[in-house]
C-alpha positions as CSV (number, residue, x, y, z in Angstrom):
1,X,-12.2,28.0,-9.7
2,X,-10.4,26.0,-7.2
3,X,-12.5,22.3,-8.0
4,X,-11.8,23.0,-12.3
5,X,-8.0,23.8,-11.6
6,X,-8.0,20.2,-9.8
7,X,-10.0,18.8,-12.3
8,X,-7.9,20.2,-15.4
9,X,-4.6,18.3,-12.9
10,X,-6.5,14.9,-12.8
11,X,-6.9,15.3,-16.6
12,X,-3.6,16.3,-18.1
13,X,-1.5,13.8,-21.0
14,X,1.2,11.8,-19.0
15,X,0.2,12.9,-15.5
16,X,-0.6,9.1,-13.9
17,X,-2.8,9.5,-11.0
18,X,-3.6,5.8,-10.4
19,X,-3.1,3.5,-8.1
20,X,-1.1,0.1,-9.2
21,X,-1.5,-3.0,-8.6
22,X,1.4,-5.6,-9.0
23,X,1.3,-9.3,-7.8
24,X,3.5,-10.8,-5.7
25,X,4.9,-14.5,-5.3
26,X,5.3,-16.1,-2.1
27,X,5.1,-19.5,-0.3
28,X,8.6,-21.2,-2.6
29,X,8.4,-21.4,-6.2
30,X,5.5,-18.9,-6.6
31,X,2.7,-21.5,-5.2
32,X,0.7,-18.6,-3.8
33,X,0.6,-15.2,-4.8
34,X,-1.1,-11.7,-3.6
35,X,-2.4,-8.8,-5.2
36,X,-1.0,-5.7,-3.6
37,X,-2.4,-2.4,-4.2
38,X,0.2,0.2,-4.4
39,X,-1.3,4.5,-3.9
40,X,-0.7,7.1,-5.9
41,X,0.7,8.6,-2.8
42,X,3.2,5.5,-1.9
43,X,4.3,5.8,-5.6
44,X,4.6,9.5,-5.4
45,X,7.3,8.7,-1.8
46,X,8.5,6.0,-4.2
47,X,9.5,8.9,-7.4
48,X,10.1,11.6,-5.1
49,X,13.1,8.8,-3.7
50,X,14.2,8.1,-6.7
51,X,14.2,11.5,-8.4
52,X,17.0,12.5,-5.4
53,X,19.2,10.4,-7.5
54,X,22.5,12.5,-8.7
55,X,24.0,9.6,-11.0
56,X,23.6,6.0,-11.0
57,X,25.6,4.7,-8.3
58,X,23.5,6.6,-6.3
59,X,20.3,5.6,-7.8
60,X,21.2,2.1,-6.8
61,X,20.9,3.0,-3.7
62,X,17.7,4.7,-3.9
63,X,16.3,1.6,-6.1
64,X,17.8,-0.6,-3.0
65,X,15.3,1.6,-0.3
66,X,12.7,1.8,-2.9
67,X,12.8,-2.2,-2.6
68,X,12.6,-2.1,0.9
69,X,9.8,0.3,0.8
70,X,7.6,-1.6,-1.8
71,X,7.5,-4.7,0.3
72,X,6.9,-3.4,3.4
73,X,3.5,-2.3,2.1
74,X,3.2,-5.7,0.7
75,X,3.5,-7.0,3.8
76,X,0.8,-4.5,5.4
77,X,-1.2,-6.5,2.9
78,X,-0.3,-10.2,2.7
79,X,1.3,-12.4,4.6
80,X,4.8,-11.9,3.3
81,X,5.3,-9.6,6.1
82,X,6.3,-13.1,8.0
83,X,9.3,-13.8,5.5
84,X,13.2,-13.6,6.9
85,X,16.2,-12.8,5.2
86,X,17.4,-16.6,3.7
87,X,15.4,-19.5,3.5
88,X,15.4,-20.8,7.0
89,X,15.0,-18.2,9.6
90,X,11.2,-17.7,8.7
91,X,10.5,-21.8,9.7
92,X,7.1,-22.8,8.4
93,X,5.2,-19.4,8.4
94,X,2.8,-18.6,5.7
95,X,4.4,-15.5,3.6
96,X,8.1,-17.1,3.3
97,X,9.7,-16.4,0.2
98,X,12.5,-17.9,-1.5
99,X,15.0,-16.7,-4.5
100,X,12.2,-17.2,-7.3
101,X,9.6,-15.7,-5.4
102,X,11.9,-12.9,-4.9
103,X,13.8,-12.6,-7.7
104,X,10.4,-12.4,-9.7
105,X,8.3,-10.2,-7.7
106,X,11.3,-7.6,-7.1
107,X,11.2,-7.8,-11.0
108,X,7.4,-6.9,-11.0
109,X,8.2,-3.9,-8.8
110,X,11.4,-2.5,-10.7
111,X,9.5,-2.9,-14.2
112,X,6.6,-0.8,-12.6
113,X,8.8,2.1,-11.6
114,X,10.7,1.5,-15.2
115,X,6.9,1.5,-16.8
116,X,6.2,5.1,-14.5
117,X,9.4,6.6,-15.8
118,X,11.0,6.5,-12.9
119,X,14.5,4.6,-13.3
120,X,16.5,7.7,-15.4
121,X,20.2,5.3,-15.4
122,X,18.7,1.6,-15.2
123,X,16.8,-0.6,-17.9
124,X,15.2,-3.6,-15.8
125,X,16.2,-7.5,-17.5
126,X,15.2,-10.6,-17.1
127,X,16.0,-12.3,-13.4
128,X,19.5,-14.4,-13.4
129,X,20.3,-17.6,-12.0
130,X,24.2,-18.4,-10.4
131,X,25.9,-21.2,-11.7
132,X,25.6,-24.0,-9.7
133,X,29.5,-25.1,-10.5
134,X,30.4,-22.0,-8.5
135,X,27.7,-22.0,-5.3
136,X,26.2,-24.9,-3.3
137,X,23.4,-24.1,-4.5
138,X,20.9,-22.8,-7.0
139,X,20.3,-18.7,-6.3
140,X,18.1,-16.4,-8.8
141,X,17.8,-12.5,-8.4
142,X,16.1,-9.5,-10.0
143,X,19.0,-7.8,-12.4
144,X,19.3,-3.9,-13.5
145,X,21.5,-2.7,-15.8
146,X,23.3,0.8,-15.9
147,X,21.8,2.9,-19.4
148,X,25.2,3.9,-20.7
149,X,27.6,0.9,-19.7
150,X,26.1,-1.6,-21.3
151,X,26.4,-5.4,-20.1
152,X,29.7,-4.7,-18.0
153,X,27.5,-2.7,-15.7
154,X,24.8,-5.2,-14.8
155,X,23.4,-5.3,-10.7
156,X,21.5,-7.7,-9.2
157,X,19.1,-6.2,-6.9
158,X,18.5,-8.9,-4.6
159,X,15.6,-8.9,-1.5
160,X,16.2,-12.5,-0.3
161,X,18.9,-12.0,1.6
162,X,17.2,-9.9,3.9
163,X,13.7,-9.4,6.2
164,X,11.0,-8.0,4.8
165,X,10.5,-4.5,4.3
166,X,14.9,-3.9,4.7
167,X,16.6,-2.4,1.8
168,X,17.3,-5.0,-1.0
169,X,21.0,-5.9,-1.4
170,X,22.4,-4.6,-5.0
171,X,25.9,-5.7,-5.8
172,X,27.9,-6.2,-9.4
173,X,25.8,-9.3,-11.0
174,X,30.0,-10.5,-11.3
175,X,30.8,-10.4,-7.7
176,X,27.0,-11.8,-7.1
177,X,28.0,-14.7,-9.8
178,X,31.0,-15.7,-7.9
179,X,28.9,-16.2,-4.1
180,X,28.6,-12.4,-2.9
181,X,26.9,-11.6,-0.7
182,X,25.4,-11.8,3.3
183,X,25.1,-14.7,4.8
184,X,22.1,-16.0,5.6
């Protein structure tokens, strides 16, 4: 009875009980890339996490950790467990990334937990660049966008600015447009 109730559960419309695999970008500009294998079970951390969330300010927050989360077990699996917060405090190791590598992998991993269902107040778009006029130089990040504010309510969810495996910052892509942000 036990091994067909299990069965039935592996079964069932809109129950997802695969593993993922989502590629990521390293080594500047995307020259090298990895295949990471993400579990059902790391997901299932992953939805539990974000599932917690009571609104979207604190699902920011959650998507920040998730972040985090996702890339540390990329770097259980590639060499991007090497890469620092910035562009220079990882020297010449294999596994540095830099704002594109970043800004498009984090992407990668927010449209997989959109695909799964499991951002309820965010829509993933396309990565943004600041304008050069305003910084010294050339920055891209991954950008969400709150459900029900509309384009007033865009966040850039940005992992460059810190080691890997550390929650990603997420400010207002306004403040982020104007220079926020740590320095690193």
């Amino acid at each position: 009875m036990r091994c067909w109730l299990l069965s039935l559960l592996l079964v069932l419309p809109g129950v997802v009980h695969a593993d993922e695999t989502v590629r990521i970008c390293y080594g500047y500009g995307c020259l090298a890339q990895a295949d990471i294998r993400l579990t059902e079970g790391q997901l299932g951390e992953v939805r539990r996490m974000l599932f917690a969330a009571v609104n979207p300010e604190n699902e920011r927050k959650m998507i920040s950790a998730a972040i985090g989360r996702l890339y540390a077990w990329a770097g259980e699996q590639s060499d991007i467990h090497n890469d620092r917060g910035g562009n220079f405090a990882d020297g010449h190791v294999s596994g540095k990334m830099d704002c594109l590598d970043h800004s498009t992998s984090t992407t990668r991993l927010l449209k997989l937990l959109e695909a799964r269902g499991y951002l309820r107040w965010h829509r993933v778009i396309e990565p943004v660049v600041r304008d050069v006029a305003t910084v010294f130089f050339v920055h891209w990040s991954a950008v969400i966008e709150e459900k029900t504010a509309g384009e007033a309510s865009r966040f850039v969810v940005d992992s460059w600015f810190v080691d890997n495996g550390q929650p990603a910052v997420i400010l207002p892509l306004g403040e982020w447009k104007k220079g926020a942000g740590p320095d690193v």
